[in-house]
PDB file of N, H, CA, C and O in Angstrom:
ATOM      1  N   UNK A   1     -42.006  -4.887 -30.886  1.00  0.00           N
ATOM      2  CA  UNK A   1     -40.774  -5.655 -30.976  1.00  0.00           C
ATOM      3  C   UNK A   1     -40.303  -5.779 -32.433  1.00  0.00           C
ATOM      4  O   UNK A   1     -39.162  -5.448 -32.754  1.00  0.00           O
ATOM      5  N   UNK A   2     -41.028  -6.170 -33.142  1.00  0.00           N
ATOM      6  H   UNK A   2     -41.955  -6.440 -32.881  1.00  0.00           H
ATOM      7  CA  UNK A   2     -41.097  -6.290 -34.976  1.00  0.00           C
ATOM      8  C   UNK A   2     -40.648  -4.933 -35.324  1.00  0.00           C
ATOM      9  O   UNK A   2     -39.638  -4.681 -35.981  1.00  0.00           O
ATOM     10  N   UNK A   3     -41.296  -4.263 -34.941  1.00  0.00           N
ATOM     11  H   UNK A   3     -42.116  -4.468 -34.407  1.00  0.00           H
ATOM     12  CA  UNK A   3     -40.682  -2.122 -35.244  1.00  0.00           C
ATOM     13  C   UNK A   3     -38.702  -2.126 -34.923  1.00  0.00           C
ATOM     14  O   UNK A   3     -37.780  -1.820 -35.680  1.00  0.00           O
ATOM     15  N   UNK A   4     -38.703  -2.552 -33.669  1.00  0.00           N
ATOM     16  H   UNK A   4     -39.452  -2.800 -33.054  1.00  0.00           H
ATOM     17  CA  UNK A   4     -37.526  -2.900 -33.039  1.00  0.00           C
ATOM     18  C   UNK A   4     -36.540  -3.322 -34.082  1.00  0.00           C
ATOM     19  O   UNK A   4     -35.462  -2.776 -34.317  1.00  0.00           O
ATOM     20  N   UNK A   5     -36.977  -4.211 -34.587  1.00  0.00           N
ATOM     21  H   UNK A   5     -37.852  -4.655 -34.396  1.00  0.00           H
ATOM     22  CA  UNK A   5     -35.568  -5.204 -35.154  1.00  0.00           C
ATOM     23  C   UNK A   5     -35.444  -4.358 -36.348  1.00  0.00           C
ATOM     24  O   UNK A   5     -34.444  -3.758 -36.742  1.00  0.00           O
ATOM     25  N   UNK A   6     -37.153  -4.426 -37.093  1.00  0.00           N
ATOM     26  H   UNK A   6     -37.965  -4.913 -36.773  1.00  0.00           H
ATOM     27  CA  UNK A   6     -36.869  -3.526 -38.541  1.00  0.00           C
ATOM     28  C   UNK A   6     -35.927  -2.498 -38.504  1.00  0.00           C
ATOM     29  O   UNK A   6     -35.024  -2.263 -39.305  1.00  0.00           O
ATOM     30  N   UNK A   7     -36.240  -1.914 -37.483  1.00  0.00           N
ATOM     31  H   UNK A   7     -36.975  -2.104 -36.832  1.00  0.00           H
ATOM     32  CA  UNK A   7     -35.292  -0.465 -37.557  1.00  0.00           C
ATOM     33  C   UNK A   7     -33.539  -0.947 -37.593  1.00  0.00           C
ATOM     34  O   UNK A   7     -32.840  -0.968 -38.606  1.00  0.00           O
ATOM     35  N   UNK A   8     -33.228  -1.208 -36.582  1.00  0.00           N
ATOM     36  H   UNK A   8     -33.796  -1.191 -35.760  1.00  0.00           H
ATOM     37  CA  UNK A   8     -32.334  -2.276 -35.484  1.00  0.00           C
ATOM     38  C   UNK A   8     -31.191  -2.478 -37.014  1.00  0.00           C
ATOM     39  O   UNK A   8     -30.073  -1.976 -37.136  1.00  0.00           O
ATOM     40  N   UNK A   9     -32.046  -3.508 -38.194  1.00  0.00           N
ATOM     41  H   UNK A   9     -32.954  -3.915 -38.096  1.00  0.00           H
ATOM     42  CA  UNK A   9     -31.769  -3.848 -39.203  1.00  0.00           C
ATOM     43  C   UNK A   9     -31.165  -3.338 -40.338  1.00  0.00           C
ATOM     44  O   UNK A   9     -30.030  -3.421 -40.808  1.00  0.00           O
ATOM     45  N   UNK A  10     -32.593  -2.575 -40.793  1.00  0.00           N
ATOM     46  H   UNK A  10     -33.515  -2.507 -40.411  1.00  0.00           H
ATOM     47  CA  UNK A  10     -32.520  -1.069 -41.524  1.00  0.00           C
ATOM     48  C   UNK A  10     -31.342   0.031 -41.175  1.00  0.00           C
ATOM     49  O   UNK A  10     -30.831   0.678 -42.089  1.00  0.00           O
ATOM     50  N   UNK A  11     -30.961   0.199 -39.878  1.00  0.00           N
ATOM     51  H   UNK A  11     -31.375  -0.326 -39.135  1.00  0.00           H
ATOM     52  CA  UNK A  11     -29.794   0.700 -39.752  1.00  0.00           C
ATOM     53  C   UNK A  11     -28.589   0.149 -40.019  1.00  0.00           C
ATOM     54  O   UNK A  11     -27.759   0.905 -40.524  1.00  0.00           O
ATOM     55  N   UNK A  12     -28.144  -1.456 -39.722  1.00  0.00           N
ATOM     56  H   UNK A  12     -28.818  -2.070 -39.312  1.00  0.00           H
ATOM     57  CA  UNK A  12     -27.194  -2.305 -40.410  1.00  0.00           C
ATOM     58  C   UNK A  12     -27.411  -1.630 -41.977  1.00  0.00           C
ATOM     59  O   UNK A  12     -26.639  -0.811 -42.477  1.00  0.00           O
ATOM     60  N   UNK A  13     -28.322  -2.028 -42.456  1.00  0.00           N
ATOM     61  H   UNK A  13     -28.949  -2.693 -42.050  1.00  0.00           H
ATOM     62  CA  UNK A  13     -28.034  -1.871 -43.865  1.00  0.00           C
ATOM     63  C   UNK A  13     -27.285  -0.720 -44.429  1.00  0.00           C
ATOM     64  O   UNK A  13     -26.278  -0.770 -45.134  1.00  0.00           O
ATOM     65  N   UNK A  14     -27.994   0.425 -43.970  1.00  0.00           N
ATOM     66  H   UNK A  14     -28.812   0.465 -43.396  1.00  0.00           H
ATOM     67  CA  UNK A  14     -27.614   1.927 -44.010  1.00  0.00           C
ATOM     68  C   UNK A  14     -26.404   2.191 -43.933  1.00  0.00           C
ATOM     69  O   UNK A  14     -25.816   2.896 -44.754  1.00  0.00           O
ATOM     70  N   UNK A  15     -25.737   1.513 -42.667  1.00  0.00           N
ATOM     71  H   UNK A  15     -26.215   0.940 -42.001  1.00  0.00           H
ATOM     72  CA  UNK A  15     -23.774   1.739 -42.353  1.00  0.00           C
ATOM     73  C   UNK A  15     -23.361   0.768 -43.465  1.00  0.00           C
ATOM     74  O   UNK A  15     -22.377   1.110 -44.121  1.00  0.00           O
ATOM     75  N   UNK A  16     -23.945  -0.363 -43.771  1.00  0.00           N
ATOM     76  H   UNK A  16     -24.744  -0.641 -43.238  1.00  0.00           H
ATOM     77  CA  UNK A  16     -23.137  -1.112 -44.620  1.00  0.00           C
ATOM     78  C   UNK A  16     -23.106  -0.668 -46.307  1.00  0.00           C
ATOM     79  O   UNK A  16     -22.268  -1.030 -47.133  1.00  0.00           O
ATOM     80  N   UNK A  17     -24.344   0.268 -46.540  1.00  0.00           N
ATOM     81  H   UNK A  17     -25.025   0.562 -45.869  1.00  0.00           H
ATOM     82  CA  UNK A  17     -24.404   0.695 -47.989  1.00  0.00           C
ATOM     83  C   UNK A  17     -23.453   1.660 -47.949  1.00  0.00           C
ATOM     84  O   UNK A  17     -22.671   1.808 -48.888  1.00  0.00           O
ATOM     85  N   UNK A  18     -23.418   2.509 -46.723  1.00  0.00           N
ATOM     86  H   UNK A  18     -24.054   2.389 -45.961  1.00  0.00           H
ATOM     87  CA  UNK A  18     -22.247   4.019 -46.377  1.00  0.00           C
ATOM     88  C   UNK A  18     -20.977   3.388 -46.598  1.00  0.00           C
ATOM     89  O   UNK A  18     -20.227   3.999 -47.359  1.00  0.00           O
ATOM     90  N   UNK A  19     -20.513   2.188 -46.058  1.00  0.00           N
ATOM     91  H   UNK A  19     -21.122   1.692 -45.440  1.00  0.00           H
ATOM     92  CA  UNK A  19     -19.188   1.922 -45.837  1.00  0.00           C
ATOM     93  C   UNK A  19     -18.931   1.080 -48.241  1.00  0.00           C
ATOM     94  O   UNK A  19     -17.946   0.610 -48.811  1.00  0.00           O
ATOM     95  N   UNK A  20     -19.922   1.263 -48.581  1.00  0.00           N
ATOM     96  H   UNK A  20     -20.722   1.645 -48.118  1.00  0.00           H
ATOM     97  CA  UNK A  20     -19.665   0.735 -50.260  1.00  0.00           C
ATOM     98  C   UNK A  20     -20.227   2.244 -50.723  1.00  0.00           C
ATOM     99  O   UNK A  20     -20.574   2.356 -51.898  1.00  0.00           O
ATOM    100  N   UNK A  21     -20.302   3.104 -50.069  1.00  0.00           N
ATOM    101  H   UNK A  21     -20.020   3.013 -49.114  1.00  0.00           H
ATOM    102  CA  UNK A  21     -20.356   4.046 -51.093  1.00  0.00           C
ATOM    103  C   UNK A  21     -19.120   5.310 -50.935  1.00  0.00           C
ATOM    104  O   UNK A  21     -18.664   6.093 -51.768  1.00  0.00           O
ATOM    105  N   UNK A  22     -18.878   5.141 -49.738  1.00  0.00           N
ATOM    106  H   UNK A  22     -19.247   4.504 -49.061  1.00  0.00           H
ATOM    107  CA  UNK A  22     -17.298   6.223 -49.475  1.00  0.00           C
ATOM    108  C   UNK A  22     -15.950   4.978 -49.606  1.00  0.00           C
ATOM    109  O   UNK A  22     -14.873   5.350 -50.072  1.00  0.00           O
ATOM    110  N   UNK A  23     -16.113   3.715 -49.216  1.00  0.00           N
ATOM    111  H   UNK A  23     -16.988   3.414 -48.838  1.00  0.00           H
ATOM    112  CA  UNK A  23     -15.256   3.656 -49.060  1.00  0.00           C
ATOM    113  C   UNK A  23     -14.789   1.642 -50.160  1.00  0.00           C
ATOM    114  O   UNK A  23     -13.762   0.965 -50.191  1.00  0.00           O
ATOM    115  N   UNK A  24     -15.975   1.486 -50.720  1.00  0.00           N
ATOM    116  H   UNK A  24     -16.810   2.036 -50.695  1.00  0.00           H
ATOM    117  CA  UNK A  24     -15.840   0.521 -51.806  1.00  0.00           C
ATOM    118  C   UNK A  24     -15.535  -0.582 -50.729  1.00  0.00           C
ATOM    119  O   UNK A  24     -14.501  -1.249 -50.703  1.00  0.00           O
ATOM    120  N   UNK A  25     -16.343  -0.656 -50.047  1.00  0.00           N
ATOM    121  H   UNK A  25     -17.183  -0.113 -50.068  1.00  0.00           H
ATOM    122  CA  UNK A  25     -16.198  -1.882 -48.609  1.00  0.00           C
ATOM    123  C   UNK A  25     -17.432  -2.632 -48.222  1.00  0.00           C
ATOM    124  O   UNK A  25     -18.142  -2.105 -47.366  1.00  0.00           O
ATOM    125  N   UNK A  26     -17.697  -3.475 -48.588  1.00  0.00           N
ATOM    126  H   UNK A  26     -17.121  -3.904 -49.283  1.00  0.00           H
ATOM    127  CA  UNK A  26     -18.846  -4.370 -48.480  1.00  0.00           C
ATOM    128  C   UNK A  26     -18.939  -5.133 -47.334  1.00  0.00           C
ATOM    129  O   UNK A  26     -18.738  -6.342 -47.443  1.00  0.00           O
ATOM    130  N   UNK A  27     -19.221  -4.634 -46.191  1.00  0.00           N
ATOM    131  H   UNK A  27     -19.384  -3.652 -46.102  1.00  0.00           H
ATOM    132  CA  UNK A  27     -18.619  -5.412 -44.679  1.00  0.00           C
ATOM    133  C   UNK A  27     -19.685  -6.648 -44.746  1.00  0.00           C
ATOM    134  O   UNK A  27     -19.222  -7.634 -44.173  1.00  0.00           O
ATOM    135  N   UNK A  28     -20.875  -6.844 -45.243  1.00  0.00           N
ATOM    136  H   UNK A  28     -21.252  -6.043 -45.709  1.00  0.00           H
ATOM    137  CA  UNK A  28     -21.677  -8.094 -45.202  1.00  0.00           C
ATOM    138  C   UNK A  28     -20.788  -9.043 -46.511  1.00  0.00           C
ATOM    139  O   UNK A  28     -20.403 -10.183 -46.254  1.00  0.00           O
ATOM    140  N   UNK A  29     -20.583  -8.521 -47.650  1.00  0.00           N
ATOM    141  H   UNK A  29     -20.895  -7.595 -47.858  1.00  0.00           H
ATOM    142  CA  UNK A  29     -19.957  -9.575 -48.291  1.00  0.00           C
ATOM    143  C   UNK A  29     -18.702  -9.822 -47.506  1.00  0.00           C
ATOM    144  O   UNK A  29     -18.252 -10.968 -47.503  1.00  0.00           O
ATOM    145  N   UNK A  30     -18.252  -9.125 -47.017  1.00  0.00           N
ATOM    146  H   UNK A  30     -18.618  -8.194 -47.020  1.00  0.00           H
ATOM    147  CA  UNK A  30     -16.616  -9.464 -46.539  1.00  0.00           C
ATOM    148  C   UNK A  30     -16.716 -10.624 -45.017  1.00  0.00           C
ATOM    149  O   UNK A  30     -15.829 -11.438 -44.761  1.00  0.00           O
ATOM    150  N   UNK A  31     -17.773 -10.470 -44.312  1.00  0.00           N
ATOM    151  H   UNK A  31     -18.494  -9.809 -44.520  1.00  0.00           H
ATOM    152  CA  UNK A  31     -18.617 -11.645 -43.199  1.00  0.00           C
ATOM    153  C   UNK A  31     -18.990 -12.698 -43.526  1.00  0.00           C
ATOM    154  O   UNK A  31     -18.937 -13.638 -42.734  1.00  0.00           O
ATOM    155  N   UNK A  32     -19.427 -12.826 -44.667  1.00  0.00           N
ATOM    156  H   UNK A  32     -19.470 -12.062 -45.311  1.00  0.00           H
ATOM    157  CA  UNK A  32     -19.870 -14.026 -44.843  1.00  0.00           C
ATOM    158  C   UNK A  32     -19.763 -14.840 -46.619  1.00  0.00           C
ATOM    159  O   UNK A  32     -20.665 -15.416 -47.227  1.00  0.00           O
ATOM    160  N   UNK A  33     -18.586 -14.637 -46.972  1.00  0.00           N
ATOM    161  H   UNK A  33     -17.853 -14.169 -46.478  1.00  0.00           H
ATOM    162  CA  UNK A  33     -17.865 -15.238 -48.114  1.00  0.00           C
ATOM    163  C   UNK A  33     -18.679 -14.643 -49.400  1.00  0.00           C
ATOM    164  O   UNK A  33     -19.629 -15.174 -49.974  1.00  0.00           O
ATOM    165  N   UNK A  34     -18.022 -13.344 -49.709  1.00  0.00           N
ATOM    166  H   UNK A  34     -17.250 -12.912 -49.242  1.00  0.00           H
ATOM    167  CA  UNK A  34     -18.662 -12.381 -51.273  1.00  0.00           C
ATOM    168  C   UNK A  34     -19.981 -12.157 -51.318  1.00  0.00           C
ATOM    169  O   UNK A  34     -20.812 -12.740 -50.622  1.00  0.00           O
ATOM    170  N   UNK A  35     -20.184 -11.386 -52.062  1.00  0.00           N
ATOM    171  H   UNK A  35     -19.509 -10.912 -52.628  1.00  0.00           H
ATOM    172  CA  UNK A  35     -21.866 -10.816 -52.084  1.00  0.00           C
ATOM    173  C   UNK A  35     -22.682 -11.712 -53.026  1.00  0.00           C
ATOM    174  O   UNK A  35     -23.873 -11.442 -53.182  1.00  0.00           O
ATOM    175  N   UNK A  36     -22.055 -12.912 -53.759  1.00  0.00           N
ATOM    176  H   UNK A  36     -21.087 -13.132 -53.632  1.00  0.00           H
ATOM    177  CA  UNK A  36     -22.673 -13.891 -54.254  1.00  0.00           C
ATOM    178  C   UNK A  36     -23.068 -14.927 -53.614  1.00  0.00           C
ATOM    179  O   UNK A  36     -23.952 -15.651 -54.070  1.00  0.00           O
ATOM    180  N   UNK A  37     -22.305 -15.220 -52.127  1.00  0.00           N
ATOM    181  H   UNK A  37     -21.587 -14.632 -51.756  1.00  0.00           H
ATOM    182  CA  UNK A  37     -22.369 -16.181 -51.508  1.00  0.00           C
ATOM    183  C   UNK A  37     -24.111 -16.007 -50.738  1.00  0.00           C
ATOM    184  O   UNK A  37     -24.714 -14.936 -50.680  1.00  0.00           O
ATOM    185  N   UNK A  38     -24.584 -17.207 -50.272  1.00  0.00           N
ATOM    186  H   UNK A  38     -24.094 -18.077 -50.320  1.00  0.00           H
ATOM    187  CA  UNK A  38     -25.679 -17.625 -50.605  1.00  0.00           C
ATOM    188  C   UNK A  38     -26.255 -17.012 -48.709  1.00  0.00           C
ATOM    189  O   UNK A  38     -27.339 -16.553 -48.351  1.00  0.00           O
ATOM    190  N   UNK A  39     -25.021 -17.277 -47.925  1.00  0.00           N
ATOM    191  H   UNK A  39     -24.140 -17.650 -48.215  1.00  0.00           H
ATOM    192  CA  UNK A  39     -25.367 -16.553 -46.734  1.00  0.00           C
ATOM    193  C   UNK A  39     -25.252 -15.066 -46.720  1.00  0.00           C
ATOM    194  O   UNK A  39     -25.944 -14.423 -45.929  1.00  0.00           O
ATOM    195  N   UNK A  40     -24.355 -14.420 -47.610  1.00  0.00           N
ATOM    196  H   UNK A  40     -23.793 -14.942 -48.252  1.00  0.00           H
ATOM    197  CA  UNK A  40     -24.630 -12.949 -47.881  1.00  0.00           C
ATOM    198  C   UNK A  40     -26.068 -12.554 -48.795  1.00  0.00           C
ATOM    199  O   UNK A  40     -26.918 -11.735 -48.444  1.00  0.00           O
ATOM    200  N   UNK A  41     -26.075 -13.158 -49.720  1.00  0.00           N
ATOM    201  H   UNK A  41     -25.385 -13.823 -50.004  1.00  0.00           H
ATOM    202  CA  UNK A  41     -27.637 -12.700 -50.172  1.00  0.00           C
ATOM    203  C   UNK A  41     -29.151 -13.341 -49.327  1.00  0.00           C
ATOM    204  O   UNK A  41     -30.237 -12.816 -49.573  1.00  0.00           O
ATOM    205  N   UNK A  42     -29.051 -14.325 -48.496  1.00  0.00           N
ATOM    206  H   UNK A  42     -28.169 -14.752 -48.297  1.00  0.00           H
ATOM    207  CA  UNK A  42     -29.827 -14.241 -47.374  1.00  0.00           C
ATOM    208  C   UNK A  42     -29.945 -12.861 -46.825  1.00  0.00           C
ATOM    209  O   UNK A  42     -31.054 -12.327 -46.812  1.00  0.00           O
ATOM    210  N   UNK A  43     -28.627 -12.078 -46.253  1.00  0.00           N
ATOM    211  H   UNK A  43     -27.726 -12.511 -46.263  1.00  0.00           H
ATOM    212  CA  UNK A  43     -28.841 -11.446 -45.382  1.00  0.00           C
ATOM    213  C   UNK A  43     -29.324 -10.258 -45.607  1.00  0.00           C
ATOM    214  O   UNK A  43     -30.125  -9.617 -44.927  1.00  0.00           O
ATOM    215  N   UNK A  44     -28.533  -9.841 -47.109  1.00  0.00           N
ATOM    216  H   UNK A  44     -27.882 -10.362 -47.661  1.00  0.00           H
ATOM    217  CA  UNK A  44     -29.205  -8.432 -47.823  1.00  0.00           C
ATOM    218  C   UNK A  44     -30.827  -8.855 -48.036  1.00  0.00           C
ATOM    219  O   UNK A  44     -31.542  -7.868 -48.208  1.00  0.00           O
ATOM    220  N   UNK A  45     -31.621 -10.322 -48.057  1.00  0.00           N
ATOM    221  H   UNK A  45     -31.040 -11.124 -47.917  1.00  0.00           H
ATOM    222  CA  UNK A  45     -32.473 -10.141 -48.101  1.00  0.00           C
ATOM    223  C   UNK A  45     -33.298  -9.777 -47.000  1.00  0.00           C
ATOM    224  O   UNK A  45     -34.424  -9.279 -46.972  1.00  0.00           O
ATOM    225  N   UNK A  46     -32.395 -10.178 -45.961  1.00  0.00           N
ATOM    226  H   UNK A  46     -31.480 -10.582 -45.984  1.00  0.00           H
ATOM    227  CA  UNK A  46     -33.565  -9.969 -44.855  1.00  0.00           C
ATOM    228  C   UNK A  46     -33.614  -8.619 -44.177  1.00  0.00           C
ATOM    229  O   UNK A  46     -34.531  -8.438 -43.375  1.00  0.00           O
ATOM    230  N   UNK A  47     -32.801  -7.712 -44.382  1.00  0.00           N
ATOM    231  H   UNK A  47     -32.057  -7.859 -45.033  1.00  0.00           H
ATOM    232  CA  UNK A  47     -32.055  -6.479 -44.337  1.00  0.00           C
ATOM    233  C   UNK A  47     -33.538  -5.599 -45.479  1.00  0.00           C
ATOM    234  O   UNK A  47     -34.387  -4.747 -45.215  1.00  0.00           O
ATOM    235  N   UNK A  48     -33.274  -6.196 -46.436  1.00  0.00           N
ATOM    236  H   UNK A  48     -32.585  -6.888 -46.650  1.00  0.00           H
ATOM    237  CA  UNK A  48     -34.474  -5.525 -47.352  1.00  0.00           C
ATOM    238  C   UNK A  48     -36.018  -5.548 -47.099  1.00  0.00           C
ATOM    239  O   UNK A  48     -37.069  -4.953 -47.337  1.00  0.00           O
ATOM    240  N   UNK A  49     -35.441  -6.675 -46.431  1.00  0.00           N
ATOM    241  H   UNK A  49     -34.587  -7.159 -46.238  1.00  0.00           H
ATOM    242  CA  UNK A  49     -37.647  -7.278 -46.008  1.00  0.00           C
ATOM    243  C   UNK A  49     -37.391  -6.414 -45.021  1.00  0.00           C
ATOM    244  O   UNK A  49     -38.374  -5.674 -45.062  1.00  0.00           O
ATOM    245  N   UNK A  50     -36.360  -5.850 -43.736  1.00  0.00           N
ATOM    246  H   UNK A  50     -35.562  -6.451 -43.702  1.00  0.00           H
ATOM    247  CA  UNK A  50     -36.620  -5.079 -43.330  1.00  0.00           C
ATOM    248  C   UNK A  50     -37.010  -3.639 -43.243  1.00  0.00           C
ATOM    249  O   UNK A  50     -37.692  -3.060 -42.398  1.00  0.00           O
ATOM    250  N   UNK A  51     -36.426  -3.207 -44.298  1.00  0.00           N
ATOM    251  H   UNK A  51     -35.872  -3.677 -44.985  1.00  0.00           H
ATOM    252  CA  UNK A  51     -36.620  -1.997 -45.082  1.00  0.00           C
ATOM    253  C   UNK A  51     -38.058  -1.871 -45.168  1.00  0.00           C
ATOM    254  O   UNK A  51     -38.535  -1.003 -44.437  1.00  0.00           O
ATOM    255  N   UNK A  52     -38.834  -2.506 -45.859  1.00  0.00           N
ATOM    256  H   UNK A  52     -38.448  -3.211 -46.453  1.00  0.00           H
ATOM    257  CA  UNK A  52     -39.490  -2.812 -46.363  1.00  0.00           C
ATOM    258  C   UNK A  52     -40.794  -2.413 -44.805  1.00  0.00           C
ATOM    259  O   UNK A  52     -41.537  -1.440 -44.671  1.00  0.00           O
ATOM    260  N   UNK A  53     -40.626  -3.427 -44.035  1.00  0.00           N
ATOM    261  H   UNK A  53     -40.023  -4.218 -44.143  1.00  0.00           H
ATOM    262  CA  UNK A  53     -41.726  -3.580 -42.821  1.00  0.00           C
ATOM    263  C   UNK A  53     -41.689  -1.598 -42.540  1.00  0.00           C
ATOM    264  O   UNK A  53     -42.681  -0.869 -42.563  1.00  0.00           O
ATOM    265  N   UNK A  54     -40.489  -1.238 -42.338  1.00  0.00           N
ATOM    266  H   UNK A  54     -39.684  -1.830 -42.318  1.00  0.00           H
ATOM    267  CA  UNK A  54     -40.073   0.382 -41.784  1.00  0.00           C
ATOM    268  C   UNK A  54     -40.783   1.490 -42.734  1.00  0.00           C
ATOM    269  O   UNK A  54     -40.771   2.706 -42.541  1.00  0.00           O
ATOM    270  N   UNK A  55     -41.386   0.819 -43.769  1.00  0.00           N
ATOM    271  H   UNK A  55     -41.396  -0.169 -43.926  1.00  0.00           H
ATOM    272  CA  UNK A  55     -42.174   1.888 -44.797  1.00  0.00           C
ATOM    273  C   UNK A  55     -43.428   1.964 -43.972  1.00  0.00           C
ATOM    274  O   UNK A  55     -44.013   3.040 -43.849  1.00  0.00           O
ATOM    275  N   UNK A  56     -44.011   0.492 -43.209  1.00  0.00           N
ATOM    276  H   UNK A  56     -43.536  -0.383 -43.309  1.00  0.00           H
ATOM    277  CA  UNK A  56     -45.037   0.776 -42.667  1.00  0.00           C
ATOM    278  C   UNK A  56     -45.329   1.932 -41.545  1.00  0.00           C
ATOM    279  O   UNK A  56     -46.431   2.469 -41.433  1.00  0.00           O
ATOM    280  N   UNK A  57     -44.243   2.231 -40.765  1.00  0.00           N
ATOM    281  H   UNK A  57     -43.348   1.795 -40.856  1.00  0.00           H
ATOM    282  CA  UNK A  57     -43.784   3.409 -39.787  1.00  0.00           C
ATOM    283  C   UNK A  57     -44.380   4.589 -40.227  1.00  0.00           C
ATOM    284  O   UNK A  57     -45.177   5.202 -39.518  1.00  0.00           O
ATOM    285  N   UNK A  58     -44.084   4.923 -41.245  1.00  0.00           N
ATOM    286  H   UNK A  58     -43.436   4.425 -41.821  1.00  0.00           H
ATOM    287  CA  UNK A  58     -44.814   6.166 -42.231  1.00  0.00           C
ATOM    288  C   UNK A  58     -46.293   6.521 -42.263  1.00  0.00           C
ATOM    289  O   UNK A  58     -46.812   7.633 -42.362  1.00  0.00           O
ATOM    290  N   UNK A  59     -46.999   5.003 -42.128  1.00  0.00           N
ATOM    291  H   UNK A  59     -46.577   4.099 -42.047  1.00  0.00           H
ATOM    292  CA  UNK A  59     -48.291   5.203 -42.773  1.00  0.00           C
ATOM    293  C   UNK A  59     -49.241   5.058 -41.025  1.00  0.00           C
ATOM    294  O   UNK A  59     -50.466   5.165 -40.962  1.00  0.00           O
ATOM    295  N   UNK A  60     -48.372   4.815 -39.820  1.00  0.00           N
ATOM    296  H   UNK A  60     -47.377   4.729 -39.872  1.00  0.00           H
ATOM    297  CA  UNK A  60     -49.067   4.320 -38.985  1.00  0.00           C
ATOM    298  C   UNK A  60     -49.532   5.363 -38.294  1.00  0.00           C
ATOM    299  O   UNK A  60     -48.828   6.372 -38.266  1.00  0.00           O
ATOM    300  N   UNK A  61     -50.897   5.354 -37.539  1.00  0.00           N
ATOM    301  H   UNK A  61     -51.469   4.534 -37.562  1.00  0.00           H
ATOM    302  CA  UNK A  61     -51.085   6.596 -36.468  1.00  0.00           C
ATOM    303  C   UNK A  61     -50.547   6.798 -35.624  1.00  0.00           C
ATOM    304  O   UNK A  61     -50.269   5.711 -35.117  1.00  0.00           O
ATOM    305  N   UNK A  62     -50.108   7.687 -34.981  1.00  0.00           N
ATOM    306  H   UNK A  62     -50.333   8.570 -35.393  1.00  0.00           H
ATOM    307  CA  UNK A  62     -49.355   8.289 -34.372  1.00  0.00           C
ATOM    308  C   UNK A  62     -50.154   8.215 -32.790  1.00  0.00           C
ATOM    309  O   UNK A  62     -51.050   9.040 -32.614  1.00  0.00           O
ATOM    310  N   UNK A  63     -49.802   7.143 -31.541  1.00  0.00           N
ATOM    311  H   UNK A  63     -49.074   6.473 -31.684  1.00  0.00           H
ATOM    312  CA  UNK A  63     -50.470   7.454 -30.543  1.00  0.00           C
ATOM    313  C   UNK A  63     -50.491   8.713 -29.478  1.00  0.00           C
ATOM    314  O   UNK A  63     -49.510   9.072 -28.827  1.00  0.00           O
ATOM    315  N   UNK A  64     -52.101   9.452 -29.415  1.00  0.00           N
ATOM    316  H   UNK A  64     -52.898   9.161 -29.944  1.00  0.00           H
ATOM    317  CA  UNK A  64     -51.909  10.368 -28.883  1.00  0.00           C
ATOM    318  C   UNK A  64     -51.465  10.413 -27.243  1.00  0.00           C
ATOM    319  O   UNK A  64     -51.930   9.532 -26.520  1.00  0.00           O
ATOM    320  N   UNK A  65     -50.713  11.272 -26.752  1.00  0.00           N
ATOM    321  H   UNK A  65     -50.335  11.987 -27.340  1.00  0.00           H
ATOM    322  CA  UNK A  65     -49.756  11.730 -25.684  1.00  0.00           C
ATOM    323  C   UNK A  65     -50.181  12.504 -24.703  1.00  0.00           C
ATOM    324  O   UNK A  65     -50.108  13.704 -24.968  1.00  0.00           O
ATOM    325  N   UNK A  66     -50.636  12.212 -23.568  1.00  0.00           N
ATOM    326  H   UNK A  66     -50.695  11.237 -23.353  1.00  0.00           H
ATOM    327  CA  UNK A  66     -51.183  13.209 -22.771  1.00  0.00           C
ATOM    328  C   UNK A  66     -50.079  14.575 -23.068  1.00  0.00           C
ATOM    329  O   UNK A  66     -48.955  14.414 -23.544  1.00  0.00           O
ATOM    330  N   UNK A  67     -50.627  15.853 -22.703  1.00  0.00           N
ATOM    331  H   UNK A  67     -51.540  15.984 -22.317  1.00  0.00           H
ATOM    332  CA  UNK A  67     -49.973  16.796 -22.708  1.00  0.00           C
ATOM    333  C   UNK A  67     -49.667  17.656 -23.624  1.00  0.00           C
ATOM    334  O   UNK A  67     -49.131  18.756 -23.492  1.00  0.00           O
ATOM    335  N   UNK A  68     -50.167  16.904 -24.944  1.00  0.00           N
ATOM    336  H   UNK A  68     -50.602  16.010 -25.051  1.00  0.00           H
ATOM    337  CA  UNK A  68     -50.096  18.010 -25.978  1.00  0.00           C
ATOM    338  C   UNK A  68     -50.803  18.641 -26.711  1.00  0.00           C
ATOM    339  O   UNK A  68     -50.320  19.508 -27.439  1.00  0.00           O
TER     340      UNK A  68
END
């Protein structure tokens, strides 16, 4: 479920860094009053802690699959 959201998250972030890098559009600062405001840097933080959990994805074993 925790894998779930990280990702879930991690993808928010991803469209929202895409939409400030083609198009100079900050859709989380523009939701919740500027990228200084205190509920926008909550959210990039929790967006980052998600990032963050999704590195673990990398390092985890891989469960084996009947059939292969």
């Amino acid at each position: 479920m925790m894998d779930t959201i990280a990702l879930v998250l991690s993808i928010i972030g991803c469209l929202n860094w895409g939409l400030v890098g083609i198009f100079q559009f900050d859709l989380v600062a523009w939701l919740f009053g500027g990228a200084n405001a205190l509920l926008s840097r909550l959210i990039y933080t929790i967006i980052a802690l998600a990032g963050l959990w999704c590195i673990s994805l990398l390092f985890r074993k891989k469960p084996m699959i009947e059939g292969e």
